[in-house]
C-alpha positions in Angstrom: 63.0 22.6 35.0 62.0 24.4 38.2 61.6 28.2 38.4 62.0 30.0 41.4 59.4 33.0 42.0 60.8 36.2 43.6 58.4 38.6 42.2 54.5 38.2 41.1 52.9 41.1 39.6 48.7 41.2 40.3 46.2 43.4 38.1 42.8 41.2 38.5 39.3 42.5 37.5 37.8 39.7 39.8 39.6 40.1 43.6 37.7 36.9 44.7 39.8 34.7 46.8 42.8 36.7 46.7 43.7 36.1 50.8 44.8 32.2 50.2 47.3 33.6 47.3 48.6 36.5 49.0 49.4 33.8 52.3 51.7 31.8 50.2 53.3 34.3 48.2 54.1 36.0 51.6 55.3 32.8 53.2 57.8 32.0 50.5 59.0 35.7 50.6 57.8 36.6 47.4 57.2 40.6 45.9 54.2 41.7 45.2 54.1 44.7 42.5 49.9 45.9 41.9 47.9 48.9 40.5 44.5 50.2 40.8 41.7 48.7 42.4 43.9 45.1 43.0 46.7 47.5 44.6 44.0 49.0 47.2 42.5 45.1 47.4 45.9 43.9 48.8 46.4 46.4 51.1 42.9 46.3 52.6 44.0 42.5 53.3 46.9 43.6 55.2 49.8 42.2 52.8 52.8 44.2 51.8 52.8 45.3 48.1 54.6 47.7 45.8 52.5 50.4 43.6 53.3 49.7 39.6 53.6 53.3 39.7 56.9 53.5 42.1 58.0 49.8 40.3 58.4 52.2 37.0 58.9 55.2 38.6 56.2 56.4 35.9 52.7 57.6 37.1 49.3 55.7 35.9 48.0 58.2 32.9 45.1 58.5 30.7 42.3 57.8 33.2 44.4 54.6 34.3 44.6 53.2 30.5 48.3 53.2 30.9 49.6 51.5 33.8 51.8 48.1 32.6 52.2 49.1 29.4 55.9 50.2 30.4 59.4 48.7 29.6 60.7 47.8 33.0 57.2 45.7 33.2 57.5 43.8 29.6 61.2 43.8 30.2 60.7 42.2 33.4 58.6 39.4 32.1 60.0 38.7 28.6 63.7 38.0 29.0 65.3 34.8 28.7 66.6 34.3 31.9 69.7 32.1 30.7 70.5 34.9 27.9 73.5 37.1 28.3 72.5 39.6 26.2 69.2 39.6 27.9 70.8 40.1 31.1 72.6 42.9 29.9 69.9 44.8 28.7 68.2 44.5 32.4 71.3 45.4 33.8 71.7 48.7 31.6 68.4 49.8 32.4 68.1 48.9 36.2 65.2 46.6 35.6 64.7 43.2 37.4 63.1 39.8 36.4 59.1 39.4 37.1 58.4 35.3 37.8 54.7 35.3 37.8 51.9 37.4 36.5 48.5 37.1 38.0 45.8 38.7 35.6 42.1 38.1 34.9 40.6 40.7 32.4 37.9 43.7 32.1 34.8 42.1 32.2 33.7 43.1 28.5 31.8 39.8 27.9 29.7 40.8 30.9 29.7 44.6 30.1 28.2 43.9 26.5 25.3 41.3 28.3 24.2 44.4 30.6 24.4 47.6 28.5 24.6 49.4 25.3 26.2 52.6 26.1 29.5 51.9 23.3 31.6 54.6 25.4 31.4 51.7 28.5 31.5 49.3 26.5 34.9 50.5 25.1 36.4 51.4 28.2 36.1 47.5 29.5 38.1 46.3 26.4 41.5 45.3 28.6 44.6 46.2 26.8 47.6 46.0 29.2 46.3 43.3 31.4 46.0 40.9 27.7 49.6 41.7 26.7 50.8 40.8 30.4 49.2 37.7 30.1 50.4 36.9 26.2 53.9 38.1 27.6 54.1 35.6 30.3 52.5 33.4 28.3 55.4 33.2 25.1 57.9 33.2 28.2 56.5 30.2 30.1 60.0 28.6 30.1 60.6 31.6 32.8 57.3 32.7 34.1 54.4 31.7 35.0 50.9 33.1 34.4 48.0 32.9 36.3 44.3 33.8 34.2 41.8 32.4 36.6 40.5 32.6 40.1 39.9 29.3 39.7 43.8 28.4 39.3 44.7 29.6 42.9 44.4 26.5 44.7 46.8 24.8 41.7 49.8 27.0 41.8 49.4 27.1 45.8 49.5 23.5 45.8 52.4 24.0 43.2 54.7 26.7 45.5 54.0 24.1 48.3 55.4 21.1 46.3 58.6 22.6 45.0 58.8 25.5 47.5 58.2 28.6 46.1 59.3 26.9 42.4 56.9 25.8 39.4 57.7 23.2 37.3 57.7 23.7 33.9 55.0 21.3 32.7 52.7 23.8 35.3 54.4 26.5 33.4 53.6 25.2 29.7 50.0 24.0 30.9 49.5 27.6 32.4 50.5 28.9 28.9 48.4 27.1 26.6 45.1 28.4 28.6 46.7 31.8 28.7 46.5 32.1 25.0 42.8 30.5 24.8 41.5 32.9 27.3 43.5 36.2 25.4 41.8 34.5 22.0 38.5 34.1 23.4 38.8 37.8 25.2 39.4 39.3 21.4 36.9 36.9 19.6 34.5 38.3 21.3 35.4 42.1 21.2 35.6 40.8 17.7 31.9 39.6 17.5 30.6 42.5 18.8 32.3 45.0 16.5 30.8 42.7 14.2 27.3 43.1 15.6 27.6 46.8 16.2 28.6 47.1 12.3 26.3 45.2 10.8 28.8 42.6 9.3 27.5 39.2 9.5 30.2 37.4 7.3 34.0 39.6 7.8 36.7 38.7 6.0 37.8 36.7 8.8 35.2 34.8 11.1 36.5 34.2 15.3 34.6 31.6 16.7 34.3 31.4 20.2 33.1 29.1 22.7 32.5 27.7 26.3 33.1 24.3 27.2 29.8 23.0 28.5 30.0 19.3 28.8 32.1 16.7 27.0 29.4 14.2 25.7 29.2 10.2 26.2 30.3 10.1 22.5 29.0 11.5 19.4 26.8 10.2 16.8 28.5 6.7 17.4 30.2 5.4 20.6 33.7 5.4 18.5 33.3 8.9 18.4 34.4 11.7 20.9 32.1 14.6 21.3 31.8 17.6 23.4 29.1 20.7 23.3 30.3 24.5 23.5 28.3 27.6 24.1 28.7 30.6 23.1 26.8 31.7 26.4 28.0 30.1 29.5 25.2 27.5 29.6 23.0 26.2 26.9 20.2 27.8 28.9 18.7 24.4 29.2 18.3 22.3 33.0 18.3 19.2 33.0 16.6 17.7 36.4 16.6 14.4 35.6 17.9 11.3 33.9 20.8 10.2 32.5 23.5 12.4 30.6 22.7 14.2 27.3 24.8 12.3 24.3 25.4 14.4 20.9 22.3 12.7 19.0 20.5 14.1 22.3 21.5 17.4 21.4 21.1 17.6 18.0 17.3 16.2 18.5 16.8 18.8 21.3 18.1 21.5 19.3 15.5 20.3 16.7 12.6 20.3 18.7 12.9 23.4 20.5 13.6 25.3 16.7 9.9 24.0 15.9 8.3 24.5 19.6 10.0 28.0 19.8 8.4 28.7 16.2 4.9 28.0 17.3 2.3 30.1 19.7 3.6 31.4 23.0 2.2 29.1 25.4 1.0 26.7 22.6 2.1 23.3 20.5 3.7 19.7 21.2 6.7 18.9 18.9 7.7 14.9 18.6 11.1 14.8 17.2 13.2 11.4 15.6 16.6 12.5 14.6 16.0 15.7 14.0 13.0 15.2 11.9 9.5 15.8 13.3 7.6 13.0 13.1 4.1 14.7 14.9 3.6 19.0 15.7 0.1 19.8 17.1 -1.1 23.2 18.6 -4.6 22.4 19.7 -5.2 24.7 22.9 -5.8 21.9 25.2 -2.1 20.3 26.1 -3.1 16.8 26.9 -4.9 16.7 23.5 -2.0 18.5 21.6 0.3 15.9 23.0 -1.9 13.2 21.4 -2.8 14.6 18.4 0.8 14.9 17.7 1.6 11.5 18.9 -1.3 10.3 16.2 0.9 11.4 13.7 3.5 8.4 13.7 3.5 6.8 17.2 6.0 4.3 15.5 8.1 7.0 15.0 7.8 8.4 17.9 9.0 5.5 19.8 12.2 6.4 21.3 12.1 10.0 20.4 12.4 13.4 21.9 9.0 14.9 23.0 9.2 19.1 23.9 6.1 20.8 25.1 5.9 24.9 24.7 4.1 24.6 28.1 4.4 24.0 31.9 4.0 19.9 32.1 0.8 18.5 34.4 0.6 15.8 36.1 -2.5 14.7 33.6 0.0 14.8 30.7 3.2 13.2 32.3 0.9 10.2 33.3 0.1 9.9 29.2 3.8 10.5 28.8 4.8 7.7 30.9 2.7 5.1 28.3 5.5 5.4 25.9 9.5 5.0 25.7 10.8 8.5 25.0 14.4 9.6 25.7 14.2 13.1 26.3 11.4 15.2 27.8 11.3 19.2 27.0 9.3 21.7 28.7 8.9 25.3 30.2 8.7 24.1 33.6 6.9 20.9 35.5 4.3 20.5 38.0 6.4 18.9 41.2 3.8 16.5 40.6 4.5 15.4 37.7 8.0 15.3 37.8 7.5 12.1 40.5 5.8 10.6 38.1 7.9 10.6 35.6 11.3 10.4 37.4 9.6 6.7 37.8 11.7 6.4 35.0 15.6 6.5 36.1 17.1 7.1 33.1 14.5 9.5 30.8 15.9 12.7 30.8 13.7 15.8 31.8 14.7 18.9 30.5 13.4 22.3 31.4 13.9 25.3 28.5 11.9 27.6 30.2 15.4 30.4 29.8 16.2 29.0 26.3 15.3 31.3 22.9 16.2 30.5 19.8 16.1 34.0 17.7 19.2 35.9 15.1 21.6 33.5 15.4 23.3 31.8 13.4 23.9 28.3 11.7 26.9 26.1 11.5 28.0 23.3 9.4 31.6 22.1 9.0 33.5 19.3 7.2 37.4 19.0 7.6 38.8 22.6 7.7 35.7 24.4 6.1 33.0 26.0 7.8 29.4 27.3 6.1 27.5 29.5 8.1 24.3 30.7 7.4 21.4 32.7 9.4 19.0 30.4 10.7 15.3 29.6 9.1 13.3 31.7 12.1 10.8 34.7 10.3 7.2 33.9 11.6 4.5 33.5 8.8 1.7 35.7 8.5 -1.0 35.5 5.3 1.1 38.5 4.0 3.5 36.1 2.8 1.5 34.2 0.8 0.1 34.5 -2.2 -3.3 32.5 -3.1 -3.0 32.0 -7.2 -6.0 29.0 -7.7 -9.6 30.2 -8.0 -10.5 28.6 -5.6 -9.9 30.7 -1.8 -8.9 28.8 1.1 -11.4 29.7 4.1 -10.2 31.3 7.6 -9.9 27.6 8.8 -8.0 26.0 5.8 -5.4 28.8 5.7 -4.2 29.3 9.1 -3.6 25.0 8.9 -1.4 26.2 5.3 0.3 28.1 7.4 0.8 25.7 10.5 1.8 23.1 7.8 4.0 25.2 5.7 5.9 26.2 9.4 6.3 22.8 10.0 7.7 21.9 6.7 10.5 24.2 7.1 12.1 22.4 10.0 11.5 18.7 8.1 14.3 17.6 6.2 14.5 18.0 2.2 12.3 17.6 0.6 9.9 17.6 2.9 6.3 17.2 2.3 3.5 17.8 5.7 0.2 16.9 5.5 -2.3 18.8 8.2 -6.1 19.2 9.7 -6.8 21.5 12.6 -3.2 22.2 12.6 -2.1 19.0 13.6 0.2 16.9 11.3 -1.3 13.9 10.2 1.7 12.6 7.6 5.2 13.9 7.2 7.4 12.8 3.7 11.1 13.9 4.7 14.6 13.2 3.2 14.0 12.1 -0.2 15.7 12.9 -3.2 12.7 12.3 -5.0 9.7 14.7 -4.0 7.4 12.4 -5.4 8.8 10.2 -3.1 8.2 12.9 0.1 4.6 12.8 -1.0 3.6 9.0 -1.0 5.4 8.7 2.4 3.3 11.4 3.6 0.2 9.9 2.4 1.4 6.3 3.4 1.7 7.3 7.1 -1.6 9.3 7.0 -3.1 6.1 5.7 -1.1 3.9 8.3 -2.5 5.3 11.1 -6.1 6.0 9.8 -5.9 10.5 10.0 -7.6 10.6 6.8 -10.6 13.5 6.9 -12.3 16.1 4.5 -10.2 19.0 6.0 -6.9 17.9 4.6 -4.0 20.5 3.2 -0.3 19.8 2.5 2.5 21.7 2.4 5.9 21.6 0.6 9.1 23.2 1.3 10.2 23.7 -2.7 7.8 24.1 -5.8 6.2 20.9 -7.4 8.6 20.7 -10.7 6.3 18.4 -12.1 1.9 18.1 -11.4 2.8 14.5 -11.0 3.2 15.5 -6.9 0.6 17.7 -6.5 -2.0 15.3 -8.0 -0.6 12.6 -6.0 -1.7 14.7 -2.8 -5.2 15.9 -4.5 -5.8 12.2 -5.4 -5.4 11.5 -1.3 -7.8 13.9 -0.2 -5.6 17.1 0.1 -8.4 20.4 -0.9 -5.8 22.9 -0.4 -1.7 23.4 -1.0 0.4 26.0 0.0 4.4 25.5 -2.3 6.7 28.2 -3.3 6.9 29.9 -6.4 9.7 30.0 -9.2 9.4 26.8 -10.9 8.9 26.7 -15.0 6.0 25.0 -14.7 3.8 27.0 -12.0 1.3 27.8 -14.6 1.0 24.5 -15.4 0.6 23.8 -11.4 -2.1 26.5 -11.0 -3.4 25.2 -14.3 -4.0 21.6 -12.7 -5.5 23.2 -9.1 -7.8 25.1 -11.0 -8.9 22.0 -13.0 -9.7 19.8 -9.7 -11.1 23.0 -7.4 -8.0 22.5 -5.3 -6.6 26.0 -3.1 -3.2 26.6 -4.4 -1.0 29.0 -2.1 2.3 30.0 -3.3 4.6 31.2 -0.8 7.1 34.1 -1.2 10.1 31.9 0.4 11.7 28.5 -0.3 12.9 26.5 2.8 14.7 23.6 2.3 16.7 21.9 5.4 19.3 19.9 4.6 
């Protein structure tokens, strides 16, 4: 069912691009009623166009926060065309039909990113341009609503087709993204009242959401996938390689959480579905990068490698010896990116604009949601606590520390054994933390990283001695576990009796 457009009403916030519009609309005769800033726009452009103000015969008040909100407006766009009664009421109160509504909103997303004055802030939430657009959009069978710029060159090509008409599939399409854009526009009004308040978990929780790329699949290739931001980007360039798939992501997203964790400037993270499988933070980058590849180079094969430092050529040549998917860095040498672009399909990623601090976490299954604040406080000896009799030196307790960070982002439970804060064996996903512990040990005995400087770390307290004497009887001199289990004495009891450092920790951090 075609509708015929007579009269377009414009209020846009962006006037980009308005000249190509404004030549069809005047070509196929149509009214133009404006206010404001879009009103002067259009008449700087040389097109004909009636004020709001003398369309109502009621003046713009209240600093310009009342223009549309006005019967003959709402009238104008909400009646059923086809209704009697609706054409009636026009008739009675000398209104007249508006066919299509062209409106983009305050920039408030934008306003919040570049200030925190609240009164400015406030004064970019749009209210009549949202209830124009939700108008049109309930009365697509009639009118048609235009939310985007970017939807221009569609409804010209649409006027051109049926002459001045839109079909109503154009209409109902039209619709359907008018309500997702006046959704997103309030969820995130929404989020920052939110913020501002202090309320991380309202009643109700409004998600919102850019599209950023619809993935190759998901976990499996019978599955559909498709990444959102709540940013415009992910803050992540990809400069090479082929594209990202959702197992890509979720290992990305892994690797940075750890990298972004350790020193500025410092640390190689080797990630295997979402597990680390080798962290190092020796100064020297080409010797991080193989210290944490020492860890589990099995593992590693095939994996997602992310440097927390600007990529030489030196290093991308001992990149190049092994398979790897992804590549993350802050930046790369021009050099070094020919070298390893040798390698059509390895993707390169560059996270120099990507931070990962207070935000939150998000799980769902079928219609429910969990949501939790992510695992991100730095460590610092003030949350420890050493209970043993025997100290840890300097040396053995910044590695409890590296170790015990490292732990956090393994999956539960998670045992990390460390030297010069390097992993050397890393126990993850076991129900059994017995388990975590021999897996640990059995990969630092694989790949021969045994030495006198050895600590471990756990992500939940030891129920039973059985797992810390496991680790002591491997070579492990110092432990760093959280507190709260019923048999802690018993734990401290058992370091005490072997001369092993026992560090309890004031936080538990399982990662499931």
């Amino acid at each position: 069912m075609k509708k015929k457009i007579k009269t377009a009403l414009i209020s846009v916030s962006d006037k980009s691009n308005l000249k190509p519009l404004l030549n069809i609309l005047k070509k196929n005769k149509i009214q133009i009623i404006s206010s404001g800033g879009t009103y002067k726009e259009i008449k700087k452009l040389k097109f004909n166009c009636l004020e709001v103000s003398d369309f109502t015969n009621s003046p713009e008040i209240l600093e310009g926060r009342v223009k549309t909100l006005h019967p003959k407006i709402h009238a104008g766009i909400l009646n059923k065309r086809e209704k009697k009664s609706h054409l009636k009421d026009l008739k009675d109160n000398g209104f007249e039909n508006i066919d299509l509504v062209v409106v983009n909103f305050y920039p408030f997303e934008n306003t919040i990113k570049k200030t925190n004055n609240h009164k400015k802030i406030i004064e970019n939430i749009d209210i009549g341009g949202p209830t124009m657009v939700r108008s049109a959009a309930k009365n697509y069978n009639d009118v048609t609503v235009i939310t985007s710029s970017e939807q221009y060159e569609e409804l010209i090509e649409e006027l051109k087709k049926f002459k001045g008409s839109t079909s109503l599939s154009f209409r109902e399409k039209l619709s359907r993204i008018a309500f997702t854009e006046t959704a997103y526009y309030d969820s995130v009004i929404s989020d920052y009242f939110n913020k501002k308040t202090n309320t991380i978990f309202p009643k109700k929780k409004v998600l919102h959401g850019n599209l950023t790329e619809k993935l190759r699949y998901g976990e499996n290739p019978h599955q559909q996938s498709a990444i959102y931001s709540t940013s415009s980007n992910t803050n992540l360039k990809q400069i090479h390689g082929k594209q990202l798939g959702y197992n890509n992501y979720n290992d990305i997203f892994s690797a940075l959480t750890i990298s972004r964790s350790l020193p500025k400037g410092k640390g190689t993270v080797i990630v295997k579905h979402a597990n680390p499988c080798g962290v190092s933070i020796k100064n020297d980058h080409l010797e991080s990068y193989k210290s944490a590849l020492s860890c589990d180079p099995v593992s590693a094969f095939g994996g997602i490698v992310s440097c927390n430092f600007k990529i030489t050529k030196n290093l991308s040549l001992e990149l190049n010896k092994l398979f790897l998917e992804v590549i993350i860095a802050n930046g790369f040498e021009s050099s070094a990116i020919k070298i390893l672009k040798a390698k059509k399909n390895l993707r390169l990623i560059d996270a120099t604009n990507y931070t990962s601090k207070e935000f939150l976490k998000f799980v769902s299954c079928n219609q429910n949601i969990m949501i939790q604040s992510e695992d991100l406080n730095l460590f610092s000896t003030k949350n420890f606590k050493i209970v043993s009799k025997q100290k840890p030196t300097s040396k053995q307790f910044k590695d409890l520390i590296f170790a015990f960070n490292v732990c956090r982002y393994v999956k539960s439970n998670a045992i990390v054994l460390a030297s010069n804060e390097t992993t050397v064996g890393i126990g993850s996903g076991q129900p059994s933390r017995l388990d975590s512990c021999q897996i640990a040990i059995n990969k630092m005995k694989k790949f021969n990283l045994q030495n006198n400087n050895l600590v471990a770390a756990s992500d939940a307290f030891f129920p039973f001695v059985d797992g810390i004497e496991k680790l002591v009887q491997s070579g492990v001199r110092a432990v760093v576990q959280p507190s709260g289990s019923i048999r802690d004495k018993e734990i401290i009891n058992f370091a005490n009796e072997t001369d092993t450092v026992l560090v309890f920790s004031k936080t538990r951090h399982f990662r499931h």
